[in-house]
KOLDRENTI-202686 format. One record per residue (C-alpha): residue in three letters; x, y, z. Coordinates in pm, whole numbers, padded with zeros to 5 digits, always signed. Layout:
BEGIN
ALAXYZ ...
***
This chain:
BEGIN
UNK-02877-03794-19826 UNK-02634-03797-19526 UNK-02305-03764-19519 UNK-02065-04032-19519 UNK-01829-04126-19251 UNK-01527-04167-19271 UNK-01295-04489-19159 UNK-01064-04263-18873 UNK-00826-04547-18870 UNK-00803-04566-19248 UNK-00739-04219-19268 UNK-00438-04216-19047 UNK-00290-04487-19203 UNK-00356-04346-19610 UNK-00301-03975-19778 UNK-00414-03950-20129 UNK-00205-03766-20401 UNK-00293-03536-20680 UNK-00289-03879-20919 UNK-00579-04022-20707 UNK-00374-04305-20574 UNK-00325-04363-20196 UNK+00059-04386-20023 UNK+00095-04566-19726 UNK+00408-04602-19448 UNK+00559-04981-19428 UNK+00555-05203-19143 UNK+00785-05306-18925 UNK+00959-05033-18835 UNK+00834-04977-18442 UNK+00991-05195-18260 UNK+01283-05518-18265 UNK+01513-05260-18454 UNK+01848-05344-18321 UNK+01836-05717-18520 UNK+01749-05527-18871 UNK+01973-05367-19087 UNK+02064-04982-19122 UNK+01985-05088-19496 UNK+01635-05238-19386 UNK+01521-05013-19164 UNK+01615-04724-19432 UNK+01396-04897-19666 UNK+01117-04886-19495 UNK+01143-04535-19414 UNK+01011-04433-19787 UNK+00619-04438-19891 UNK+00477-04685-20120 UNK+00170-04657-20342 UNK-00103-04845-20222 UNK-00168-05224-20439 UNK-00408-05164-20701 UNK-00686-05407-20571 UNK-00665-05229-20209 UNK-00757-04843-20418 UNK-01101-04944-20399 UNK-01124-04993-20049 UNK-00968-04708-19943 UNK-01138-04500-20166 UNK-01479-04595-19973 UNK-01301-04552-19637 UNK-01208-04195-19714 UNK-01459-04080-19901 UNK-01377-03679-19833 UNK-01039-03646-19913 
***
C-alpha cells in the first residue's frame, strides 16, 4: 500500500493537539490593520479549535501527524 500524501497547504495552516483536535490561526490579521481595533486585532491573535464538521477533513489532509 503506498503512502499517503499529505495536503502541504493544509498542514501549514493546522497543528493537531494531544486531544486529536486541530487549532488553526484567524483571518484577517495581514493586512488593512490601521482601521481595526487594538481590541480586534488582539483577538485574533489567539488559536481556535477547528469546527467540528471541518475535523474530518483535516484529518484526511494530514494523515501523518
Amino acid at each position: 500500500m503506498p503512502k499517503i500524501k499529505t495536503n502541504r497547504g493544509a498542514a501549514k495552516r493546522f497543528k493537531r493537539n494531544a486531544s486529536g483536535t486541530f487549532k488553526r490561526n484567524a483571518s484577517h490579521r495581514r493586512h488593512i490593520l490601521t482601521k481595526k481595533s487594538s481590541k480586534r486585532k488582539r483577538h485574533l491573535r489567539d488559536p481556535e479549535a477547528l469546527h467540528k464538521a471541518d475535523v474530518k477533513s483535516a484529518r484526511r489532509m494530514i494523515p501523518y501527524c
